[in-house]
LOFI-199557 format. One record per residue (C-alpha): y, x, z. Coordinates in steps of 0.001 Angstrom, whole numbers, padded with zeros to 6 digits, always signed. Each point is the difference from the previous one (the first is absolute). Layout:
! residues N
YXZ...
***
This chain:
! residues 504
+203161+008516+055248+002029-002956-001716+001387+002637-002559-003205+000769-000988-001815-003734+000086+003418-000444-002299-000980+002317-002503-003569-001340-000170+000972-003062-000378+002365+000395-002665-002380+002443-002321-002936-001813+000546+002132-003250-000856+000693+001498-003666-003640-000020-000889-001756-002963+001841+002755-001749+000664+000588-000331-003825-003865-001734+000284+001099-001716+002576+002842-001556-001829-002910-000688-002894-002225-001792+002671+002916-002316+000559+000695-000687-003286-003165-000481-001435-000716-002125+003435+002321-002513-001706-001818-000478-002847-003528+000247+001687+001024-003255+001769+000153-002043-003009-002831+001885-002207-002719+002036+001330-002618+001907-001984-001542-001376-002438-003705-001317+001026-002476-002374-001266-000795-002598+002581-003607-000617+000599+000816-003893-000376+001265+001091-003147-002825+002088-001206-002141-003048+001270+002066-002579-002420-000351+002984-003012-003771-000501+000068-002087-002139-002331-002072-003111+001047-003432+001152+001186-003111-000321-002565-003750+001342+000417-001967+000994-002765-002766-002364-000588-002232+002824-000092+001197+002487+002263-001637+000171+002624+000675+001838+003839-002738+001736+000458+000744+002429-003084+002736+001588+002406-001286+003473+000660+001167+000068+003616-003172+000429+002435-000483-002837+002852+001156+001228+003053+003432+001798-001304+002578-000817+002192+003035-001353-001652+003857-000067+001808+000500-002766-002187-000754-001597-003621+001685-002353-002409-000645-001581-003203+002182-000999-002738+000893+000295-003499+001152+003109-002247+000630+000271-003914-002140-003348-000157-003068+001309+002067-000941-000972+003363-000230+003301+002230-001008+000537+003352+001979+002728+002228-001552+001489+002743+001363+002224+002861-003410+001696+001622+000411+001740+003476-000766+003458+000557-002869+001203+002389+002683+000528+002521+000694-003199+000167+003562+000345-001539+000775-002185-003626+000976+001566-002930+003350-001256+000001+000576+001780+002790+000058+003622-001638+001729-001923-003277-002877-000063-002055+000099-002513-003342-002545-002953+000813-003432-000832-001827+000352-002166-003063-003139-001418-001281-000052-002193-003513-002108-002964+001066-001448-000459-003588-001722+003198-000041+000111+001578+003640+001427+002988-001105+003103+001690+001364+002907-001239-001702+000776+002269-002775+003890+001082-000333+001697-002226-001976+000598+000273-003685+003894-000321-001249-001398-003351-001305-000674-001506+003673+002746+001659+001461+002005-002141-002718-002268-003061+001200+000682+000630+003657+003863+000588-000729+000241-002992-002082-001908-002263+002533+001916+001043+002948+003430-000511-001684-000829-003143-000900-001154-001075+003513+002619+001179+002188+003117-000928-002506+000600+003104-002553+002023-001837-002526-001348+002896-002346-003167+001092-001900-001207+003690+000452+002163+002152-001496-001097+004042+000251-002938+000889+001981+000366+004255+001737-002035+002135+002019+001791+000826+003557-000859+003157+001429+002390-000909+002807+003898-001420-000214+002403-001237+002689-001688-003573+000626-003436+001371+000406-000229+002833+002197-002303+001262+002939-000986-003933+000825-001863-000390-003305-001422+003085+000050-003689-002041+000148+001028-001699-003102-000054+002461-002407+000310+000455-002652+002516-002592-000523+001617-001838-003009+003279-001537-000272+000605-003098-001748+003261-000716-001356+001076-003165-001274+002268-001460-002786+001704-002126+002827+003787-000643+000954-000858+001582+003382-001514+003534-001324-003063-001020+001929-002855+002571+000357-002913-000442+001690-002894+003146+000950-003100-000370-000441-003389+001839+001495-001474+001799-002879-003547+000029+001551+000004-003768+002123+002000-001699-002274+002510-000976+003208+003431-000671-000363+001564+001875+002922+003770+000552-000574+002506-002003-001823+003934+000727-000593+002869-001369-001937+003308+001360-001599+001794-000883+002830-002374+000779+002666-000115+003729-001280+003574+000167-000940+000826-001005+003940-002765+002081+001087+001584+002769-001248+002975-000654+002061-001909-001220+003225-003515+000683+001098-000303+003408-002052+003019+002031+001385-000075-002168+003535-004052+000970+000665+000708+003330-001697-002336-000954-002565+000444+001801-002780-003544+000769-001887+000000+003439+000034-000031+000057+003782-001730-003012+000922-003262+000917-001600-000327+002417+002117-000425-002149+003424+000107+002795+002226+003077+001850-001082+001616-003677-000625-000909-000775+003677+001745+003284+001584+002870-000695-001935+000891-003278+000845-001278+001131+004081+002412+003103+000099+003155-001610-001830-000116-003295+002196-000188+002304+003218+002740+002565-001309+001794-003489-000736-000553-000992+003896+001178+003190+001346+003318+000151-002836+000835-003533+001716-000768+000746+003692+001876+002948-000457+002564-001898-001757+000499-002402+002830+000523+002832+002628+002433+001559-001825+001951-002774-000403-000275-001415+003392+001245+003776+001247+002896-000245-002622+001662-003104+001406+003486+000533+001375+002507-001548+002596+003405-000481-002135+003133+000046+001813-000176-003611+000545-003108+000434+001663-002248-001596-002379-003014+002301-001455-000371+000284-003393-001286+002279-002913+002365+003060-000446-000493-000055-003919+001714-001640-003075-001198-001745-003106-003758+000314-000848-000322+002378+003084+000932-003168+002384-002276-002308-002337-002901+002050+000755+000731+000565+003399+000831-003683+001361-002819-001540-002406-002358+002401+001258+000439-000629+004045-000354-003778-001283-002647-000507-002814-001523+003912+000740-003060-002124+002473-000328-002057-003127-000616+003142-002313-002373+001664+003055-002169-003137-000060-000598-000198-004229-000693+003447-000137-001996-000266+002988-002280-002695-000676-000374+001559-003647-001168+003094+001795-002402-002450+001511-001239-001629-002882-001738+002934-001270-002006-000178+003056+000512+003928+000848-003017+001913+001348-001757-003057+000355+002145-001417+002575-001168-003855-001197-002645+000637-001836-002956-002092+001110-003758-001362-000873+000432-003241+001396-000083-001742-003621-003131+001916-001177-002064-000906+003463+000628-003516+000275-000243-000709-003579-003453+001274+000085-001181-001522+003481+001704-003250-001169-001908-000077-003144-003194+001689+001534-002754+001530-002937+000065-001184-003642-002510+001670-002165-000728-000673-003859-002638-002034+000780+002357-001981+002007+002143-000539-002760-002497-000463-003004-001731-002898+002280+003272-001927+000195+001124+000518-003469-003368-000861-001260+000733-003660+002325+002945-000910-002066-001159-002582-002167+003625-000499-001765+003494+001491+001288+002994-002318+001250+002074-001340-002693+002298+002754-001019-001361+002642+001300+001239+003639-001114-001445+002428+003232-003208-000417+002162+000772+002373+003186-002785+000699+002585+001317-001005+003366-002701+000591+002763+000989-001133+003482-001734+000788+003330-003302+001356-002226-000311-002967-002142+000603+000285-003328+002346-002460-001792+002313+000047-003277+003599-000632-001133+000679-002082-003046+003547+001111-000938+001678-002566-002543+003359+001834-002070+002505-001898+002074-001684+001420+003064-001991-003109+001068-002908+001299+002064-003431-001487+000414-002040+001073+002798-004127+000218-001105-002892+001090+002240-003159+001397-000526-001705-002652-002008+003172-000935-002230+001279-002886+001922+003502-000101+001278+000439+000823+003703+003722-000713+001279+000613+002791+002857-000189-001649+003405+001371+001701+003025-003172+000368+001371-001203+002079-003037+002659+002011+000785-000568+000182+003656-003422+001292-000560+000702+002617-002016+002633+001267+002760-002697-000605+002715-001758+004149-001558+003554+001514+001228+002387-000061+003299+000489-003156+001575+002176-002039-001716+003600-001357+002448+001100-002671-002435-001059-001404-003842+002907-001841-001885+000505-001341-003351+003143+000968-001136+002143-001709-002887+002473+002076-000106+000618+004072+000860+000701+001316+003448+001538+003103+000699-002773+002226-001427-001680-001905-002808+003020-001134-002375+001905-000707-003113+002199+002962-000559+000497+000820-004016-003463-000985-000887-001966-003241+000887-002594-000046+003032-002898-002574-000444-000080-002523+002181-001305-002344+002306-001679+003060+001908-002227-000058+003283+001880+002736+002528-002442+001499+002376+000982+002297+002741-002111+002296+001494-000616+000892+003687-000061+003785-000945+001954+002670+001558+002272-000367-003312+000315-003612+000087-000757-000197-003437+000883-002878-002190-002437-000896-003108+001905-002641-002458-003066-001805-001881+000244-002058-003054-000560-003612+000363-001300-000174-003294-002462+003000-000560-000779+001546+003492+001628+003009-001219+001998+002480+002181+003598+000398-001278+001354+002192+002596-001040+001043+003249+002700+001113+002916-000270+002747+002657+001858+001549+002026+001560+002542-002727+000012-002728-002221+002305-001392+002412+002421+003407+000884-000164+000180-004222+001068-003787-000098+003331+000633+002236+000851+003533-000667-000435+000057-003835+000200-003773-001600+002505-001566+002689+002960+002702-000277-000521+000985-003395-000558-003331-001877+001939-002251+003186-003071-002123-000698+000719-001808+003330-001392-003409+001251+003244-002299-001055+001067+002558-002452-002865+000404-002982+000375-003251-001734+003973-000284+000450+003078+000808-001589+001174+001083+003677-002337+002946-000560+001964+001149-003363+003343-000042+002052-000660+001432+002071-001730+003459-001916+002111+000029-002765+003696+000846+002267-002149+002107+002300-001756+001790-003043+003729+000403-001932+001032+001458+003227-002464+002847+000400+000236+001027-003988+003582+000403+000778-000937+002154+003175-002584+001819-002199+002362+000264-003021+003113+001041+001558-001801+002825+001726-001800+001328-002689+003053-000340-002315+002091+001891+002416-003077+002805+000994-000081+000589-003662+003586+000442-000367+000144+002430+002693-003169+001823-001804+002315+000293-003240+002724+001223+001602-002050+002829+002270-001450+000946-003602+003153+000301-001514+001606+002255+002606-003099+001922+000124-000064+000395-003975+004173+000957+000777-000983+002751+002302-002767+001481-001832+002712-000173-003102+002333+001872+002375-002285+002706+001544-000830+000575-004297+003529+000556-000793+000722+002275+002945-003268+002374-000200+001022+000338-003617+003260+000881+000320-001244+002186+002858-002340+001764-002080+002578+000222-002763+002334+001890+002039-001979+002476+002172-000427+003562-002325-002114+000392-002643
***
């Protein structure tokens, strides 16, 4: 039995081991630089101040009254105020939710939004660098099928265009072709590190991860084959120890044999619980997946229609100073709007145009159509489910927990009404089995240097594990070839000079 777990382990430690090693590697570099993404506050401060047509005019939009919309948003694009609409599907279910590109109505004419011409494209590029800090004009403007920084998430956004720019930074930014949207942006040494990190680490390369399902089973099978290589691991070398004749137990081997085997026993739970809780990330079979964000986003909102929306919009006498986004925000049924300035600044507006600060009793009543509610807080800072990891998490938020069998949490912006995230009970097993081990994204741990001493010895510590073992299981691999090339040689030389000697 320990024979043959030691010959599984070592064979499948040539192949995924060697990924393993990769994951560790490439884990150092994904905790300084992660993929390159466009941030939504970032996309917000690329936008152009907000400016109606003096002649256009709402009713021109050809969407009939009572279409339901999941959500709907003005702003600007190549110099023309356009309204984007997300309409819900008979079912009940939004568009967004089977990845479908958004509405985009030109508020001059009412039309759909036609696709951009390489001349607005060049406006939109040229605006956004300027706004967010490109130190660059527009430099080349190509059509992108797909490439490595756009792949399955921007599906909805095709076709896309990149944007590159005559900056010190080898900025590029991509660009909707039919909404006008900026929706990625990279620079030289985003993609260069990229290359290095996120790519190889998420097994990312294009060719596979455009195909989602394939990508999915990929990443599912190697992380378990990775569990059972190190569970296996740490039984075998637990079963190898040794009494010495001074009665201390140790590892029987020498040189990289003994590093693999005494780092293993030590750092091997370390290697289990990456590998693990990467297996977990993907979420496999469905183990966390969960509706919980869909539902309560809807029954915290309630029904918006576009009659809903036109009635507010056509309220708005003038928009707050600065202005670059108007987002619908409905809350408990009522309809309201977001005025979203480009540093972020938002101004709450009801029905008839007129600011409305969210109270807690606004937000109480929209809570009262759901489970009762155990306790409402406003939080100024994250707890240990709604947090600052790489990326910023608005706050103030209002944190309402539910008296459902889940005990689901709903965090609230103070500013909008909108639901950021909402917290159930697999949201919770996903929290502490995936985020926790994999990212040590502890209470105490997230925001401190203490954090990055403590990962980087224990992380240099399992890609020596990893690297010694697949170093060695390939060694071993070369050697088996090369006496099984010497023996094939052999059994040649002697059936020929067998053949040569036996009568003609």
């Amino acid at each position: 039995m320990l024979w043959a777990l030691l010959v599984l382990h070592r064979w499948t430690g040539v192949i995924v081991g060697t990924l393993m090693t990769l994951w560790c590697l490439t884990g150092f570099v994904m905790l300084y630089v992660d993929y390159p993404r466009l941030l939504p506050a970032e996309q917000v401060r690329g936008l152009s101040p907000l400016h109606l047509p003096a002649g256009g005019s709402l009713a021109r939009i050809a969407l009939p009254p009572d279409t339901g919309l999941a959500s709907a948003r003005l702003e600007m694009a190549a110099g023309k105020p356009v309204l984007r609409v997300v309409p819900e599907k008979n079912d009940g279910r939004a568009i967004w939710q089977m990845r479908a590109t958004p509405q985009s109505y030109d508020l001059g004419s009412g039309a759909l939004l036609a696709p951009l011409s390489r001349e607005d494209l060049g406006k939109v590029g040229a605006q956004f660098g300027r706004n967010v800090g490109i130190d660059g004009p527009v430099a080349a403007i190509t059509p992108i099928s797909v490439d490595q920084w756009t792949v399955q998430a921007f599906a909805a956004n095709r076709p896309l265009y990149r944007i590159d720019y005559a900056d010190a930074a080898g900025s590029a930014a991509y660009i909707a072709g039919q909404t006008g949207e900026v929706v990625q942006r990279t620079t030289r040494f985003e993609r260069f590190w990229g290359w290095l990190g996120a790519v190889p680490h998420w097994l990312y390369p294009t060719v596979l991860r455009q195909n989602p399902a394939a990508w999915s089973q990929v990443v599912i099978w190697t992380s378990l084959i990775g569990c059972f290589l190190t569970l296996t691991g740490i039984w075998v070398g637990i079963s190898r120890l040794r009494r010495g004749k001074d009665g201390t137990i140790g590892s029987p081997y020498r040189g990289l044999w003994w590093w693999h085997h005494m780092a293993g026993l030590v750092f091997g739970v370390f290697a289990l619980t990456w590998v693990g809780s990467g297996l977990f990330s993907m979420s496999p079979w469905g183990l966390f997946d969960s509706d919980a964000g869909p539902v309560e986003r809807q029954r915290l909102a309630g029904p918006m229609c576009w009659t809903d929306m036109r009635a507010a919009l056509a309220n708005m006498n003038q928009f707050p100073i600065d202005t670059v986004r108007v987002e619908s925000a409905p809350l408990g049924g009522k309809m309201a709007l977001v005025a979203i300035a480009a540093d972020g600044r938002m101004v709450r507006l009801n029905s008839s145009g007129r600011p409305a600060v969210l109270t807690r009793a606004d937000v109480a009543a929209a809570l009262r159509s759901g489970p009762r509610v155990v306790s409402l807080d406003l939080l100024s800072e994250g707890d240990s489910y709604y947090y600052a990891h790489k990326e910023p998490v608005r706050l103030p938020v209002w944190r309402a927990v539910l008296a459902d069998p889940q005990a689901t949490r709903l965090y609230i912006d103070a500013a909008s009404g909108a639901l950021l995230r909402a917290v159930d009970g697999t949201g919770r097993a996903e929290r502490w089995l995936w985020n926790a081990p994999h990212s040590f994204d502890l209470p105490g741990l997230r925001q401190s240097r203490l954090r990055y001493i403590i990962i980087l010895p224990l992380l240099a510590a399992v890609t020596l594990v990893c690297g010694t073992g697949a170093w060695m299981g390939m060694r071993k691999l070369a050697r088996d070839l090369w006496r099984i090339r010497r023996r094939i040689r052999r059994l040649s030389r002697r059936s020929f000079f067998l053949r040569s000697r036996s009568p003609s």
